[in-house]
KOLGU-697263 format. One record per residue (C-alpha): residue in three letters; x, y, z. Coordinates in steps of 0.25 Angstrom, whole numbers, padded with zeros to 4 digits, always signed. Example, Ala and Ser with C-alpha at 12.3 -4.5 7.8 and 13.67 -1.06 7.14 Angstrom:
2
Ala+0049-0018+0031/Ser+0055-0004+0029/
This chain:
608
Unk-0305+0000-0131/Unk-0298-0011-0124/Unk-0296-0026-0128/Unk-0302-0039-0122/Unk-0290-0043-0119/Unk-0279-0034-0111/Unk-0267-0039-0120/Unk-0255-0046-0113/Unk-0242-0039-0109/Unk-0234-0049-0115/Unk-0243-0052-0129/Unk-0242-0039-0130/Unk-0227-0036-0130/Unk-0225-0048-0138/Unk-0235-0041-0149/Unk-0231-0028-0149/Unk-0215-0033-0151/Unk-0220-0044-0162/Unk-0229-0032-0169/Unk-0236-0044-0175/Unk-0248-0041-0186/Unk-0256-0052-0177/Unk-0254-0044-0162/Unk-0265-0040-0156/Unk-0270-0036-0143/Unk-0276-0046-0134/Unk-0291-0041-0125/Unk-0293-0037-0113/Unk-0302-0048-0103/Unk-0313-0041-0103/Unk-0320-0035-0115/Unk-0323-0020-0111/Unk-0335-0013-0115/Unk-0332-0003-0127/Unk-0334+0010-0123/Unk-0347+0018-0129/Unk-0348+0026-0142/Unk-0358+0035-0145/Unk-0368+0031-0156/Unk-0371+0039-0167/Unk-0386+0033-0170/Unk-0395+0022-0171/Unk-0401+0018-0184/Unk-0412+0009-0187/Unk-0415-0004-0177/Unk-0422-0006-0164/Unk-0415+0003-0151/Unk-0415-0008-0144/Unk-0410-0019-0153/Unk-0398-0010-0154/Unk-0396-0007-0139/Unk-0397-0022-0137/Unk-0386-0026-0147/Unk-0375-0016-0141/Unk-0380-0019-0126/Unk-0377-0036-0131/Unk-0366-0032-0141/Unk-0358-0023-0126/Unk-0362-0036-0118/Unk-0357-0047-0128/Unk-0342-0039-0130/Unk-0344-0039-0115/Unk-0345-0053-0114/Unk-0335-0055-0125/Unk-0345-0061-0133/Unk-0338-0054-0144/Unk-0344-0061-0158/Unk-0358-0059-0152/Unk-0356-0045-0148/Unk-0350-0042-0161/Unk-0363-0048-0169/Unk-0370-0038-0158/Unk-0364-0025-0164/Unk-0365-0029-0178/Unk-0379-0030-0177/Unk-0380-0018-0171/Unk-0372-0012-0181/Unk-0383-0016-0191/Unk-0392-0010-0184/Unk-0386+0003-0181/Unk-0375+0004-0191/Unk-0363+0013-0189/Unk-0366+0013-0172/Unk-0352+0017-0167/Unk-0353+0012-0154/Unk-0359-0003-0162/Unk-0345-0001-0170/Unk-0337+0001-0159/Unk-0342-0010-0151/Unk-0341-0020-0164/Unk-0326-0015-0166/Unk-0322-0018-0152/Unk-0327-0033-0152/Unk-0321-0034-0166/Unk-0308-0030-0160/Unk-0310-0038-0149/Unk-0312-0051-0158/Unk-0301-0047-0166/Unk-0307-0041-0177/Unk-0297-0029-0178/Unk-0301-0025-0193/Unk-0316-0026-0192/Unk-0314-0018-0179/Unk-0306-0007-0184/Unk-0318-0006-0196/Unk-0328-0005-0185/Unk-0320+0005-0179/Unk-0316+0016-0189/Unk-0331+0015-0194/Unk-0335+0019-0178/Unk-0323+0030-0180/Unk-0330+0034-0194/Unk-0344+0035-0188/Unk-0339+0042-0173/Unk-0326+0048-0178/Unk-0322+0055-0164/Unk-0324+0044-0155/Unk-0310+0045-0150/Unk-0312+0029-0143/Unk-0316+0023-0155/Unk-0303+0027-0162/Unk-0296+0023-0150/Unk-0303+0009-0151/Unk-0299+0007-0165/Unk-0284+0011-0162/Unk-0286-0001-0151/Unk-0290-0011-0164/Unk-0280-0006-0171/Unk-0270-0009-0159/Unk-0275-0024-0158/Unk-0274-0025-0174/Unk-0259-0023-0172/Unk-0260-0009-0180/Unk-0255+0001-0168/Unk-0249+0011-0179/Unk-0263+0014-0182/Unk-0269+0013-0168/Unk-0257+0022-0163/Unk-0262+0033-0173/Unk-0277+0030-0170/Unk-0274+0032-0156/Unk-0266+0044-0157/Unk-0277+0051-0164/Unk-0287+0046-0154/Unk-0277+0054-0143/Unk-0275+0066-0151/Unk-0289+0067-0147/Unk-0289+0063-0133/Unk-0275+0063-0128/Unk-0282+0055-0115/Unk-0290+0046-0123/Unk-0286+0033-0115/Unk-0286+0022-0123/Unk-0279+0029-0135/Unk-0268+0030-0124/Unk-0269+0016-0121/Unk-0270+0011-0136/Unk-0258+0020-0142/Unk-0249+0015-0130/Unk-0254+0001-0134/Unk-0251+0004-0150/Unk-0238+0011-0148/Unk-0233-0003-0140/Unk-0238-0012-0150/Unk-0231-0004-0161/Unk-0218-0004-0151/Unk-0216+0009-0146/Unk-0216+0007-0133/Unk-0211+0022-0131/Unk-0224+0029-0134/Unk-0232+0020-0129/Unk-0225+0021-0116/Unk-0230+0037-0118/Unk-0244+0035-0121/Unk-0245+0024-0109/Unk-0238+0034-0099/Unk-0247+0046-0105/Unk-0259+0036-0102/Unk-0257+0031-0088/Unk-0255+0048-0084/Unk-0267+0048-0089/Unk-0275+0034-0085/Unk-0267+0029-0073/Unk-0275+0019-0069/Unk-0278+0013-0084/Unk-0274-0004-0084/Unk-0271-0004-0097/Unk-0261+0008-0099/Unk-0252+0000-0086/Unk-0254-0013-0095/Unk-0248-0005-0107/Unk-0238+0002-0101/Unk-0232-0013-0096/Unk-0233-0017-0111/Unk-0225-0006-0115/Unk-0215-0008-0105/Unk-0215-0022-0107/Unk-0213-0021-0121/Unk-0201-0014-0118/Unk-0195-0026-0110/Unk-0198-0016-0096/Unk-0206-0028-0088/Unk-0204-0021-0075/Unk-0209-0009-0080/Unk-0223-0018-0086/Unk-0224-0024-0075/Unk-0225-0012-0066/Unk-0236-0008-0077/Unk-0244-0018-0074/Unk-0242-0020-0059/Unk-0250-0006-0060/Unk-0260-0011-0069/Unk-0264-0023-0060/Unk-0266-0012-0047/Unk-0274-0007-0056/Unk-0282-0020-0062/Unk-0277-0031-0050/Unk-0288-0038-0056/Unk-0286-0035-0072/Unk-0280-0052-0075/Unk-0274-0044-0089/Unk-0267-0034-0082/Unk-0262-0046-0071/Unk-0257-0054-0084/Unk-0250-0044-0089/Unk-0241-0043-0078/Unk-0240-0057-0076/Unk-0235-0059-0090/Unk-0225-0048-0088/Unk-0219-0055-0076/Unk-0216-0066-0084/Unk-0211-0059-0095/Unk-0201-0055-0084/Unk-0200-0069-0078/Unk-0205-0063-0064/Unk-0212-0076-0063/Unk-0217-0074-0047/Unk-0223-0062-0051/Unk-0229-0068-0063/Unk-0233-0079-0055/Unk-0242-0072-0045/Unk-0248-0061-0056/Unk-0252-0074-0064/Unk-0258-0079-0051/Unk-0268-0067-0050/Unk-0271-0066-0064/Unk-0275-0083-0062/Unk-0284-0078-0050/Unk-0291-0067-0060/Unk-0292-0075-0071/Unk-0292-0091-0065/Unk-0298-0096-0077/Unk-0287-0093-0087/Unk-0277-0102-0092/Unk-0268-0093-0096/Unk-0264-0087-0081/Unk-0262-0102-0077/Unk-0254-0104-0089/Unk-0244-0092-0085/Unk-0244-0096-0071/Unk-0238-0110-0076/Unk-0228-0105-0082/Unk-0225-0095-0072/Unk-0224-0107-0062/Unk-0214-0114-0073/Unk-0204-0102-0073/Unk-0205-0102-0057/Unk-0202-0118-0060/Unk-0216-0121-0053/Unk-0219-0131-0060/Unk-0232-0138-0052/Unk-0238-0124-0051/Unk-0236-0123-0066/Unk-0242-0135-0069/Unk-0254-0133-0062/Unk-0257-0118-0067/Unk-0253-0125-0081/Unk-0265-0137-0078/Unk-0275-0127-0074/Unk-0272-0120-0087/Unk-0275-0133-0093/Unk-0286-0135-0087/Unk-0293-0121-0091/Unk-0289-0122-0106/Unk-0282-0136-0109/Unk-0279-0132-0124/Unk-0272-0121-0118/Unk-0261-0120-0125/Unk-0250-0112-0117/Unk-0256-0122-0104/Unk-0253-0134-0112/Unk-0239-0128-0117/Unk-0235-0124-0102/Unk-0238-0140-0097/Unk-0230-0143-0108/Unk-0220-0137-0103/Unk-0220-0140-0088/Unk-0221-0153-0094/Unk-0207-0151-0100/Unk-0202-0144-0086/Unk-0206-0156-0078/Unk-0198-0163-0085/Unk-0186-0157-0087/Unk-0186-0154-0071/Unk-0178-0164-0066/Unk-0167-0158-0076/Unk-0168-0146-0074/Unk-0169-0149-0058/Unk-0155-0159-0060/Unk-0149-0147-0069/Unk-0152-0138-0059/Unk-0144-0143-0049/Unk-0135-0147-0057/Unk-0132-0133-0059/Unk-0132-0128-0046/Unk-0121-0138-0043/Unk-0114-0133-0055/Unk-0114-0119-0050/Unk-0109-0122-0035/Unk-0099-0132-0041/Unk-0095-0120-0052/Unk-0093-0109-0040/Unk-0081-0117-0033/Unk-0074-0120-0048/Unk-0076-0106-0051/Unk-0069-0100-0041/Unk-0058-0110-0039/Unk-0054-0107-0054/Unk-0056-0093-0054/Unk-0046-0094-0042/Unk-0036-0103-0049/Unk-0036-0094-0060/Unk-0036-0081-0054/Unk-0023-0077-0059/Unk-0028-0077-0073/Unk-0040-0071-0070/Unk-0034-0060-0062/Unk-0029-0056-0076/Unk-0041-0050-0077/Unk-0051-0045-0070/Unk-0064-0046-0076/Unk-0059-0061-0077/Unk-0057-0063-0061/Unk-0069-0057-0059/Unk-0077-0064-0068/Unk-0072-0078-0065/Unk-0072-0075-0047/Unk-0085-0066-0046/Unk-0093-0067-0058/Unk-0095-0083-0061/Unk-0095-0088-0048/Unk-0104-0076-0044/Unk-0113-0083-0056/Unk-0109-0095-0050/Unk-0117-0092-0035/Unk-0127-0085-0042/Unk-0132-0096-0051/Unk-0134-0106-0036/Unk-0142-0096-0032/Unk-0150-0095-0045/Unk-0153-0109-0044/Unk-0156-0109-0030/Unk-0167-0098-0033/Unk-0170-0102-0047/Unk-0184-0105-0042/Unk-0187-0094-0033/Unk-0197-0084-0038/Unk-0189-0070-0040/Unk-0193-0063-0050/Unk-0179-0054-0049/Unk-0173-0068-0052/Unk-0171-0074-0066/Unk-0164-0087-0064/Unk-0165-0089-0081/Unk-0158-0076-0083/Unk-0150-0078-0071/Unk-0148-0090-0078/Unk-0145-0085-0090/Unk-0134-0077-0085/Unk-0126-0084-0076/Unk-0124-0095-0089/Unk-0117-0083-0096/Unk-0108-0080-0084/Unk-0104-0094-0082/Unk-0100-0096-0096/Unk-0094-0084-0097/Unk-0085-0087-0084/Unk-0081-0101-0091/Unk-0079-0094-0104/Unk-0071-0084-0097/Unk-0062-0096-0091/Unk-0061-0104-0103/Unk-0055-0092-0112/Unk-0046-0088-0098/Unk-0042-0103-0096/Unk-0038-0102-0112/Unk-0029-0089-0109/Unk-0023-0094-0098/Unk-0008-0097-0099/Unk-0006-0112-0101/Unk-0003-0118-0086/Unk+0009-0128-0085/Unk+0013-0134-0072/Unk+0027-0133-0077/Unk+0031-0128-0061/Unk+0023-0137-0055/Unk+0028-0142-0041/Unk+0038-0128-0044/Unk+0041-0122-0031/Unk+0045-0106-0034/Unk+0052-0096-0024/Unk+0052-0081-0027/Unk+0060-0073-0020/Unk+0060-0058-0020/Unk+0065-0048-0012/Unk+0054-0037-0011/Unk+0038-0038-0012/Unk+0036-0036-0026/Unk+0050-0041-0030/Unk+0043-0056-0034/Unk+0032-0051-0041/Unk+0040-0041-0050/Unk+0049-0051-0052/Unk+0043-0064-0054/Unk+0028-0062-0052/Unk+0024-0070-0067/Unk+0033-0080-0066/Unk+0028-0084-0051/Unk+0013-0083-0058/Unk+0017-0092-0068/Unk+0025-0102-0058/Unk+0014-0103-0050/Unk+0003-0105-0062/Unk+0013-0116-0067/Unk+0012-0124-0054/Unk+0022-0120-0045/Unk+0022-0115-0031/Unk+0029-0102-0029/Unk+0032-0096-0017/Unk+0038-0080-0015/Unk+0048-0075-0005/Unk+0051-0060-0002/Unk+0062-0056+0005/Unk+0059-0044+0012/Unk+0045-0034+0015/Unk+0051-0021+0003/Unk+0048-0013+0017/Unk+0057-0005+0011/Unk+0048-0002-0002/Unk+0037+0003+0006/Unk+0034+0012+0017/Unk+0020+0003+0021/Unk+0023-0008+0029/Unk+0021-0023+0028/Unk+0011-0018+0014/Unk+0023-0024+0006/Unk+0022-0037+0012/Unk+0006-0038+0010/Unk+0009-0034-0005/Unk+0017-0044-0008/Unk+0009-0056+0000/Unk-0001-0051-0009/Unk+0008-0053-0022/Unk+0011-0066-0017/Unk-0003-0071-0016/Unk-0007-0067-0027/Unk+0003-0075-0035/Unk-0002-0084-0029/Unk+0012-0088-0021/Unk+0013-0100-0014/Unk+0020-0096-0003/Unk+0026-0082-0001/Unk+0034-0075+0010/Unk+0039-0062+0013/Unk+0051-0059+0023/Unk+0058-0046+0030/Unk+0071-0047+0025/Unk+0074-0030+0025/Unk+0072-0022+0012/Unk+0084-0017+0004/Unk+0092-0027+0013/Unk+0093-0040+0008/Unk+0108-0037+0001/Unk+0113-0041+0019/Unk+0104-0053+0019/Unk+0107-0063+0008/Unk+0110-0075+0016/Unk+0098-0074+0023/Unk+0092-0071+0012/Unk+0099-0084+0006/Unk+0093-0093+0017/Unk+0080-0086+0017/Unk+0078-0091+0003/Unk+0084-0103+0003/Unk+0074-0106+0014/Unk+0062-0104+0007/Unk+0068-0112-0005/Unk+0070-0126+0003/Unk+0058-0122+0011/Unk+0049-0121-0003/Unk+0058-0130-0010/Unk+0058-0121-0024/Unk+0062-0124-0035/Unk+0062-0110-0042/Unk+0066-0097-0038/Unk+0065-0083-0042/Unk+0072-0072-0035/Unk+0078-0057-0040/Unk+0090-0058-0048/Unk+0103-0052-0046/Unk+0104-0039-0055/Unk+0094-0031-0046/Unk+0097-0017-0042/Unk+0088-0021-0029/Unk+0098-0028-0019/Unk+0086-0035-0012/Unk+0086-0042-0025/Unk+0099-0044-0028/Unk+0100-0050-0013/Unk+0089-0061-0015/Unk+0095-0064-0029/Unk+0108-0070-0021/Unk+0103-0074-0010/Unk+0090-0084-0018/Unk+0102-0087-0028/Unk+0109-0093-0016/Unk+0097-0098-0010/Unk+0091-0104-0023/Unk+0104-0111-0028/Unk+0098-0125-0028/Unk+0084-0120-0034/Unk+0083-0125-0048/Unk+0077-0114-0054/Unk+0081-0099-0049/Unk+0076-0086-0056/Unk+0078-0072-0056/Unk+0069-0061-0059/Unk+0067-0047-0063/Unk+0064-0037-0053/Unk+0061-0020-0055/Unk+0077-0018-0050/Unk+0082-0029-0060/Unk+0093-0023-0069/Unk+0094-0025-0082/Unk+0105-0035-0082/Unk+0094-0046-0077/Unk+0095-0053-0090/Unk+0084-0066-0089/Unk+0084-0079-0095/Unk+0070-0083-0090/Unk+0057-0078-0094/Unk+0044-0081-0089/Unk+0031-0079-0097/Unk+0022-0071-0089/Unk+0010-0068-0098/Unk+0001-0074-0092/Unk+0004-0069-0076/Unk+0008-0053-0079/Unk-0007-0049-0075/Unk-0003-0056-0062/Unk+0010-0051-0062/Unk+0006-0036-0061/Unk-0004-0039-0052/Unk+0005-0047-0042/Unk+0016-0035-0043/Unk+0004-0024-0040/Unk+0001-0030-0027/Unk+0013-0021-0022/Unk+0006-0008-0021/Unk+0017-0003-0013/Unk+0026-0003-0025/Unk+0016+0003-0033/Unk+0025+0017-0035/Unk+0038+0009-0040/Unk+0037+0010-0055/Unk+0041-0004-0057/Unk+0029-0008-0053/Unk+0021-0002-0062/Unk+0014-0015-0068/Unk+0016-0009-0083/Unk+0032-0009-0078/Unk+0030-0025-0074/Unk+0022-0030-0088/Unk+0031-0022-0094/Unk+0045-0030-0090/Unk+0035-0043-0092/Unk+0032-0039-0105/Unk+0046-0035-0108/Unk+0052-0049-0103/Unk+0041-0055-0109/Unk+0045-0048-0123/Unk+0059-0055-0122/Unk+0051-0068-0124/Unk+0041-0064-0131/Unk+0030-0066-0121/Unk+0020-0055-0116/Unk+0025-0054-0101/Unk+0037-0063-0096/Unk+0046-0062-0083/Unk+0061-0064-0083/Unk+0071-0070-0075/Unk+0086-0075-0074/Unk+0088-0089-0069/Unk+0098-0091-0060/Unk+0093-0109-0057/Unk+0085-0113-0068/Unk+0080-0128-0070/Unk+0068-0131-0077/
């Protein structure tokens, strides 16, 4: 037995999760004529009178004239009492008027008088459904297919019970079970999209009842269904145009025109809403969701100057954000190199966020249904404060910036590529975050280091950048050779030093094993004499007679340090390179003064 109503896709969810004592089924359109049942006998009264009564009583339910077409059974009933096809007939328009207790009576007494009548048990488990009882339905129906494991709408009914109970597992058995055998059936397409959408899979129910409409293109239910579903998915163009067709089927009612409006609202149509929600107006002006849905476009026009104002002003927002963003991710990027989730994070991910919510305000009304600018929305919000959370808390860590070197003009000399890394890399970090310039010079290519030609060179230009060096040069005085060059070496120096006018200095100090080093050591202490502040570093071939009387805290930069030494990969098999080897001698000078990691140098000028 079917309903007058065919119940709504998402009414029925909603029930079925709620499990309320009050849910029932809605009815299909169109009230179906009840299928026949054999009658037993006919007692006393005219033939006639009788045939009359059940020819106006199948006319009247017809008609749904239920309340006249109920009287028409009863008297028959008194005419012919205990008629099962007048019970079955009286039973269904009870149901039908919501009359479920008096219905399931009539029912079981038609059951009692024509016990193996497997339709009649099938219709009761149907009452039983509507009446929010499925435990006792499912077992009514189970019966029924015990008997007839193909009777159809026992199939249809237990996979209806089973959802409405909240097993969407065997319902989704019985559905399939069905549709092998009934294929073509309307209502087994519409309950398998309940069952999927009761399990949140709406591409799945829509693809149910995309079948179901080939099969009923003109069945306005089966179209409703599916427009609901749509905008249970916020697919509004989709919604949009399946609305449209149920209007055409149904033109006069309201409630398409209502969904229309608000399908128009979403899509931020607002004259189109307003007139769908006018003409629901108009067909039913105590309407209740019409009047709610003026209400509201009320409300919408007029907040739409703000949000029209706020719109803008936050599209301007995120072009002016794009340029900050990346100007201070670039000033900070040593910090963030630290880490590289961090780098990431602040130079792909917000700006990236950044682009992409221009372009969601530039299509925020086109009609995509793949698009979601709320959830879009939604989640470029949460990256963006996550990004200024992200700065704040690495703003808080960050070492605290003194410009105590400002206007600071710092020379480091080495000898070899590598050699100003190794030695003074932390300190140059520091110098140049506290606002002085700082400049390297190497003295020859260390050709003699590596067999690859020029590749030394490239390396330690790349060291240099990436200390971020304000000038840098490199010269070809001759490896292992600078012991025969000290003079020139003298007035190479000295040049640089007048040319750059420093004011500090760092170069190799004199106990050394390396003669390269020694070598520059005397000729920048010659050269350097009138520099106020002259220091000395550590290098690999230091002896253990360097005794320092300076210390640098270098915490904050020994990330940057390593990195700046590894960019000489053509060292990579000396064993002083080893980065655990250079955080090792940071950590141990940094120990000394009781620091993490700290740098150590003897000062030959020092004027502060």
């Amino acid at each position: 037995m079917r309903l007058p109503h065919r119940p709504s896709l998402a009414l029925l969810t909603l029930a079925a999760a709620a499990a309320a004592p009050t849910s029932t089924l809605a009815r299909p359109a169109e009230a179906l004529q009840p299928r026949a049942i054999a009658r037993v006998g006919e007692p006393s009264g005219t033939t006639a009178n009788i045939e009359a009564l059940r020819r106006d009583g199948r006319s009247k339910g017809a008609a749904r004239r239920f309340e006249e077409a109920i009287r028409d059974y009863e008297r028959l009933l008194t005419l012919v009492p205990g008629d099962v096809d007048a019970l079955a007939h009286l039973a269904q328009l009870q149901a039908w008027t919501g009359n479920y207790d008096k219905a399931i009576v009539l029912y079981r007494e038609a059951i009692a008088r024509q016990p193996l009548d497997l339709g009649l048990e099938s219709d009761l488990a149907d009452v039983l459904t509507w009446a929010n009882r499925p435990e006792e339905a499912e077992r009514l129906y189970e019966q029924v297919l015990t008997r007839d494991g193909h009777h159809h709408e026992a199939l249809k009914g237990l996979a209806r019970a089973r959802l409405l109970r909240g097993d969407a597992a065997s319902a989704a058995a019985v559905i399939d079970r069905a549709l092998e055998l009934y294929p073509k059936d309307v209502d087994l397409h519409g309950e398998r999209a309940r069952m999927l959408s009761q399990k949140g899979q709406l591409d799945g129910a829509i693809q149910a009842l995309k079948r179901a409409v080939q099969l009923a293109p003109t069945d306005a239910d089966v179209l409703r269904n599916l427009a609901e579903t749509y905008q249970q998915k916020r697919d509004w163009p989709n919604a949009q145009e399946t609305w449209l067709r149920v209007a055409q089927l149904v033109p006069d009612a309201p409630e398409s025109h209502v969904a229309l409006g608000r399908v128009y609202l979403a899509l931020g149509k607002f004259s189109l809403a307003r007139e769908h929600a006018a003409l629901a107006l108009r067909m039913s002006p105590t309407g209740a969701a019409a009047n709610q849905l003026m209400t509201e476009l009320d409300r919408e026009a007029k907040l739409a100057p703000v949000r029209t104002a706020t719109d803008w002003f936050e599209l301007l927002a995120y072009v002016a954000l794009v340029p900050a963003t990346l100007l201070v991710a670039r000033r900070s990027r040593r910090s963030l190199r630290r880490q590289r989730a961090a780098w990431t994070f602040a130079m792909y991910v917000v700006p990236g966020f950044l682009v992409l919510g221009m372009l969601a305000h530039s299509v925020k009304g086109m009609p995509w249904g793949w698009f979601d600018a709320r959830v879009f929305g939604a989640v470029s919000d949460m990256v963006l404060f996550l990004g200024l959370g992200v700065a704040f808390v690495a703003a808080l860590r960050l070492e605290p910036r003194v410009r105590e070197f400002e206007g600071e003009v710092v020379l480091a000399v080495g000898a070899h590529p590598d050699d100003i890394e190794l030695g003074c890399g932390g300190l140059l970090l520091k110098l140049k975050a506290s606002g002085a310039r700082v400049h390297g010079l190497t003295l020859t290519c260390g050709e003699k280091g590596t067999d690859r030609h020029g590749q030394r060179e490239v390396e330690t230009r790349k060291a240099a950048e990436f200390l971020g060096l304000d000038g840098h040069w490199v010269l070809d005085f001759p490896d292992t050779g600078l012991q025969e060059r000290i003079p020139v070496l003298k007035e190479v120096i000295e040049s640089k030093i007048k040319e750059l006018g420093a004011t500090m200095v760092l170069t190799h100090t004199d106990v050394d094993v390396h003669g390269d080093h020694r070598a520059v050591f005397a000729a920048t202490r010659e050269a350097a004499r009138s520099v106020p502040t002259v220091l000395c570093y550590e290098d690999v071939s230091t002896t253990d007679q360097f005794t320092p009387n300076f210390y640098v805290d270098i915490t904050h930069y020994i990330d940057d340090h390593l990195r700046a030494c590894a960019f000489h990969r053509t060292q990579d098999h000396r064993a002083y390179m080893d980065p655990q080897v250079i955080q090792g001698r940071a950590a141990h000078r940094g120990m000394q003064i009781g620091v993490h990691f700290a740098m150590a140098f003897r000062t030959l000028n020092m004027v502060r």
